[in-house]
BAKOL-511395 format. One record per residue (C-alpha): x, y, z. Coordinates in nm, 3 decimals, always signed. Each point is the difference from the previous one (the first is absolute). Example, Ala and Ser with C-alpha at 12.3 -4.5 7.8 and 13.67 -1.06 7.14 Angstrom:
# BAKOL-511395
        x        y        z
   +1.230   -0.450   +0.780
   +0.137   +0.344   -0.066
***
This chain:
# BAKOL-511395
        x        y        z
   +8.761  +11.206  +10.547
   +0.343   +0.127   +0.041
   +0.277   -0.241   +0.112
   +0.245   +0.067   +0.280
   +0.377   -0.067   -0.016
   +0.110   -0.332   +0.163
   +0.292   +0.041   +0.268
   +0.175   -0.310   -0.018
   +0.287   +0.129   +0.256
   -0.197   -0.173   +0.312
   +0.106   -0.340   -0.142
   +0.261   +0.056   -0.214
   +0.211   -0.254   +0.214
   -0.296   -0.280   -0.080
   +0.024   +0.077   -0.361
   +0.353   +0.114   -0.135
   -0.054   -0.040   -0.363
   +0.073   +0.193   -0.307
   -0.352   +0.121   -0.142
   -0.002   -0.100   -0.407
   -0.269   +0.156   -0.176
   -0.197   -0.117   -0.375
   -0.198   +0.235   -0.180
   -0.306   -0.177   -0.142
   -0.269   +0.206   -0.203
   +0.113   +0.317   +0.234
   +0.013   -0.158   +0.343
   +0.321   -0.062   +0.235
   -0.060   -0.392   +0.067
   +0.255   -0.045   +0.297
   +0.197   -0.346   +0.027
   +0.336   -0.124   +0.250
   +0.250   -0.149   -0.277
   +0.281   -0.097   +0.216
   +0.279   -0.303   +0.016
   +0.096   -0.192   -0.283
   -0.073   -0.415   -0.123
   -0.287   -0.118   -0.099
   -0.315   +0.237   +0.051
   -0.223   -0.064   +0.232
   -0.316   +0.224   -0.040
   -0.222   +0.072   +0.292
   -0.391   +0.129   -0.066
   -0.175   +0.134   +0.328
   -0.402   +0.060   +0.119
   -0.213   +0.232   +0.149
   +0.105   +0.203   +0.181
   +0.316   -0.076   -0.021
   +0.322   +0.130   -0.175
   +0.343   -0.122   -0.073
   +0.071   +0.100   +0.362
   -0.169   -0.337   +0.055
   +0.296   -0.201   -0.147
   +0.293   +0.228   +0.151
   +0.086   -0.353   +0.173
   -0.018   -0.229   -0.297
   +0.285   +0.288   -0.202
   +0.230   -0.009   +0.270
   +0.001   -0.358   +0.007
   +0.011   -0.083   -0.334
   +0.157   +0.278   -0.159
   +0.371   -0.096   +0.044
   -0.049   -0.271   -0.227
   -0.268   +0.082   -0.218
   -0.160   +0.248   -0.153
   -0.309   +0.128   +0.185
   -0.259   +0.217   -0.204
   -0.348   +0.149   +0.207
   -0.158   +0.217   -0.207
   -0.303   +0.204   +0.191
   -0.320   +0.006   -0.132
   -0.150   +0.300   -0.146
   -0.183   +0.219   +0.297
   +0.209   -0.210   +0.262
   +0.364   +0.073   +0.133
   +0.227   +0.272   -0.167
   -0.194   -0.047   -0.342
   -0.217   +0.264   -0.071
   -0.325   +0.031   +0.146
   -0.219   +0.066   -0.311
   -0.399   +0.117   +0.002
   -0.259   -0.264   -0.156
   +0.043   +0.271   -0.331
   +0.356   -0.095   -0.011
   -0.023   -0.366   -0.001
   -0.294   -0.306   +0.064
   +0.189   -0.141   +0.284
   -0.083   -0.392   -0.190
   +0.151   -0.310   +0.017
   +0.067   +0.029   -0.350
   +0.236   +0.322   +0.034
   +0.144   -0.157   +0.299
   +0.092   -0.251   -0.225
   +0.109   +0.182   -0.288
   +0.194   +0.214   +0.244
   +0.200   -0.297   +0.178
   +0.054   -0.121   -0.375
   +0.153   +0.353   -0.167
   +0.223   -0.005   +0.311
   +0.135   -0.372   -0.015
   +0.069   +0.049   -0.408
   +0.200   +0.395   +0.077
   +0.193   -0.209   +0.230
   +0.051   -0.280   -0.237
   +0.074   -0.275   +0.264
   -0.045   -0.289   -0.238
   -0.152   -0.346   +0.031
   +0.099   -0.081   +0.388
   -0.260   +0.221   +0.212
   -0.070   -0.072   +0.343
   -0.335   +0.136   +0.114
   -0.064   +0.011   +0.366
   -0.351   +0.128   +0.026
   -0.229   +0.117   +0.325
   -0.406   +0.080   -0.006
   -0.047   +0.182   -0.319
   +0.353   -0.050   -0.116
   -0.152   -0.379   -0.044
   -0.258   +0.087   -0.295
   +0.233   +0.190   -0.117
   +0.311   -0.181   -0.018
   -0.223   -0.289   -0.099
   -0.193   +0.178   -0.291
   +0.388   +0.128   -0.135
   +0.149   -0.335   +0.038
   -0.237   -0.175   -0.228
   +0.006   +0.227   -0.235
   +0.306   -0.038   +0.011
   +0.149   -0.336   +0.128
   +0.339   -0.047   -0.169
   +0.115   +0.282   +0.240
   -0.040   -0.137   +0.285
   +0.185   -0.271   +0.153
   -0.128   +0.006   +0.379
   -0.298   +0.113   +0.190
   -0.049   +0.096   +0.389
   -0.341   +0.040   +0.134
   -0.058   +0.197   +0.343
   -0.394   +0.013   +0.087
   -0.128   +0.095   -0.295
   -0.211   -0.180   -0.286
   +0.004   -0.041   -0.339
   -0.373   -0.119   -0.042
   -0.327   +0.077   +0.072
   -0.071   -0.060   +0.388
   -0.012   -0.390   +0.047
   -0.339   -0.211   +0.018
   -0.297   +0.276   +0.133
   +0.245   +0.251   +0.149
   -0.140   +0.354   -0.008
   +0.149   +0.335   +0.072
   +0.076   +0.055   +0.363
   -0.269   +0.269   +0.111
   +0.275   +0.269   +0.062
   +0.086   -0.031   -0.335
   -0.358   -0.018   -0.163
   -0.093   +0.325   +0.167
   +0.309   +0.174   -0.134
   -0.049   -0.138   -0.337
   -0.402   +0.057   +0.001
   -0.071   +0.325   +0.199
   +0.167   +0.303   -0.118
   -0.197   +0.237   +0.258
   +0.183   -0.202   +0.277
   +0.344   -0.082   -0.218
   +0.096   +0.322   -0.120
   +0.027   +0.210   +0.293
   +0.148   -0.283   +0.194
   +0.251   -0.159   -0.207
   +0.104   +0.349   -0.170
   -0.143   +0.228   +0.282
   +0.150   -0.193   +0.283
   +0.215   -0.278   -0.143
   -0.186   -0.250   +0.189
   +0.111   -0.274   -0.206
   +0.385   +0.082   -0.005
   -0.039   +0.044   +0.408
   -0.212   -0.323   +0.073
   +0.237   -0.161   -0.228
   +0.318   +0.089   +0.211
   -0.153   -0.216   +0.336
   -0.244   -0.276   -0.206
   +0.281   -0.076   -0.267
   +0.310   -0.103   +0.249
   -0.009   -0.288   +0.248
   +0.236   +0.194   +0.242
   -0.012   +0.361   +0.088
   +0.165   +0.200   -0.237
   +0.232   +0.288   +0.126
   -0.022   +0.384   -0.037
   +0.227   +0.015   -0.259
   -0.111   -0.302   -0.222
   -0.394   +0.129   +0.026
   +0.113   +0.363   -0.110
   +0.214   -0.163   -0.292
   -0.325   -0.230   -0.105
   -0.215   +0.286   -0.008
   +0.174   +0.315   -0.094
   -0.046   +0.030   -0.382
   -0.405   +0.009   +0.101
   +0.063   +0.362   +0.185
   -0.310   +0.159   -0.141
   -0.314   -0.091   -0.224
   +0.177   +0.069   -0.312
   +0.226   -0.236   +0.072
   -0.207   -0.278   +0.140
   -0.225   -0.020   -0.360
   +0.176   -0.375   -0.106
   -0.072   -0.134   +0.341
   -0.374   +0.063   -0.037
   -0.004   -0.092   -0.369
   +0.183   -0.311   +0.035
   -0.243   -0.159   +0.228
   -0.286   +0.146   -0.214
   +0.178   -0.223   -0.348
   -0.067   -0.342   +0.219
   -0.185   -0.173   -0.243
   -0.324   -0.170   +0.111
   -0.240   +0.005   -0.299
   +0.033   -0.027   -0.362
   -0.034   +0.361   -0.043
   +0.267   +0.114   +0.146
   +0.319   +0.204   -0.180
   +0.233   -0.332   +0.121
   -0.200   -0.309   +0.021
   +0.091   -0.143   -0.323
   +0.367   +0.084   +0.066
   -0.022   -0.180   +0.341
   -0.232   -0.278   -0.140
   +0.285   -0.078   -0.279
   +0.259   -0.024   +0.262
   -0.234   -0.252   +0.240
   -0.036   -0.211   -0.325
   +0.363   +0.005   -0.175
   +0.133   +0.000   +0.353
   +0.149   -0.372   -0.074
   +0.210   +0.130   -0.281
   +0.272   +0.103   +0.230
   -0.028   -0.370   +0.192
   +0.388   -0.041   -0.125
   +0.124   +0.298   +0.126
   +0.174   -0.075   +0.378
   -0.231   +0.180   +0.245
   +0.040   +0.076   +0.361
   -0.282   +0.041   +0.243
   +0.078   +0.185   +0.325
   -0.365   +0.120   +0.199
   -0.061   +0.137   +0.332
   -0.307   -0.161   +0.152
   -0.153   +0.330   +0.166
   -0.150   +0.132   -0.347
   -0.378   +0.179   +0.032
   +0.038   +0.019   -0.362
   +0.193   -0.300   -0.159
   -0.033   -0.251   +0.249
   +0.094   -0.386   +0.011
   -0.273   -0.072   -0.255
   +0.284   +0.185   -0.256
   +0.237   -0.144   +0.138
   -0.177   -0.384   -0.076
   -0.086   +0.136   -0.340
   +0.332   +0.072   -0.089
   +0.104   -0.310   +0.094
   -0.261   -0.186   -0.125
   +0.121   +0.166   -0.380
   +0.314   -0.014   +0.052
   +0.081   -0.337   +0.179
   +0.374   -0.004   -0.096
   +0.050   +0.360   +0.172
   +0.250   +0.014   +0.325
   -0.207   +0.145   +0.306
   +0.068   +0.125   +0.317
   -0.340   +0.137   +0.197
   +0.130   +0.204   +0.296
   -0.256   +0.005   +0.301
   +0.118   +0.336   +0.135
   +0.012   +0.129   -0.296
   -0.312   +0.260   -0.120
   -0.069   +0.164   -0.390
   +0.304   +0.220   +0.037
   +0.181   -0.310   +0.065
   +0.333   +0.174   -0.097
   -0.043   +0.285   +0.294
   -0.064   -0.293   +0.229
   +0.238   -0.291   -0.085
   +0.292   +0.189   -0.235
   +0.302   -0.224   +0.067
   -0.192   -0.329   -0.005
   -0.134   +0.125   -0.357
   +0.303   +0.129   -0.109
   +0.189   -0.328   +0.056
   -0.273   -0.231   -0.145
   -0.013   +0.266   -0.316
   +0.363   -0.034   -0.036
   +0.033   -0.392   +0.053
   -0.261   -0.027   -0.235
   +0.167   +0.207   -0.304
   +0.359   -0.175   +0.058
   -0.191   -0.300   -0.030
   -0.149   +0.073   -0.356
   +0.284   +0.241   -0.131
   +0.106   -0.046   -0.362
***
């Protein structure tokens, strides 16, 4: 499949940044790097990019440093074939990790994680804790799903049956479209829709958001289950670490049962649950996020 240039032009004016790139094993992985203080490190989902936190950077960035890398396949990063890379947890991982140690940001790393960002971030910061000094959840987990949770059937049919996923998550980008009116509480505009899904402009390019809901874990077997199983037991390692909780309540995906389970782990952690808010809570509540994110890291700098 061949991929198709991105135009970023039409929302340029949503996302003004300076595009850094990092070469790793012969593919451009894209990240923000911009402000200066401590770093605050921000790890987005599917399908998402760092388009996602555009919000969070201009808030934050005048007094810290803000760092969103985009995963491979997703945002400016290259869009590699299944040949080119496995698309795992693991790389994603490994990834986050070469990035974080080229940018040598030391031992006070804020992670601010959403959806897949959580694993992620979660799976990095235990292995390796001494780096980071706070944590910010946004409707995502870190665990399996809580008591007898299963997949929600949208994604079990995209995970399980390839004659139906392929041609509609590559073929039509049904999952980056349903995403843009499922994912927000409140209607998102023209502009903010075409930003959200413009690096998925043709199959090619829409290859991680297939595979990424394809690597959920559910049995043993699978490529990441023992990855995501040592996170849901070692979880309590990083009980010491200040943690911030901010959910939107209108999640099909990571709904107030993640919320509670958070909570329940981390009993100590500062929450705010926003009823108007959905699972891109930062497209629908961005300055009542941004305050509570900012609040929060005054609060624990040093």
């Amino acid at each position: 499949m061949k991929n198709k240039k991105i135009n970023t032009s039409a929302f340029k004016h949503l996302y003004p940044f300076k595009s850094h790139y990092l070469n790793i094993k012969g593919l451009n992985y894209h990240y923000l790097d911009k402000g200066n203080g401590d770093p605050v490190v921000m790890l987005h989902g599917n399908p998402t990019w760092s388009f996602y936190f555009r919000n969070m950077v201009k808030t934050l960035s005048p007094e810290y440093r803000t760092i969103v890398p985009d995963h491979i396949g997703c945002g400016l990063s290259d869009k590699p074939d299944t040949k080119q890379y496995d698309f795992k947890l693991k790389s994603r991982v490994d990834d986050l990790e070469y990035l974080l140690d080229y940018l040598k940001l030391g031992n006070n790393i804020s992670l601010l994680v959403h959806d897949w960002g959580g694993m992620i971030g979660m799976a990095y910061a235990l292995k390796n804790p001494e780096r980071i000094s706070r944590i910010i959840i946004t409707n995502t987990a870190g665990f399996f799903p809580p008591g007898k949770k299963k997949l929600p059937v949208r994604l079990w049919i995209i995970r399980n049956i390839l004659p139906f996923a392929v041609p509609a998550v590559l073929g039509l980008n049904l999952f980056s479209a349903a995403a843009l009116h499922m994912a927000p509480y409140k209607k998102l505009s023209k502009d903010v829709k075409h930003g959200l899904k413009a690096p998925y402009n043709c199959p090619g390019n829409r290859i991680a958001t297939l595979k990424f809901v394809q690597d959920i874990p559910v049995y043993p077997k699978d490529p990441g289950y023992n990855l995501v199983k040592y996170v849901d037991e070692n979880l309590h390692l990083l009980a010491d670490i200040p943690m911030l909780i901010c959910w939107g309540q209108h999640d099909f995906v990571f709904d107030t049962d993640y919320y509670n389970e958070w909570k329940r782990r981390f009993p100590n952690a500062e929450t705010h649950f926003f009823k108007d808010g959905g699972h891109y809570l930062l497209e629908d509540k961005p300055g009542e996020v941004g305050v509570c994110v900012k609040d929060f890291l005054k609060k624990y700098s040093g």
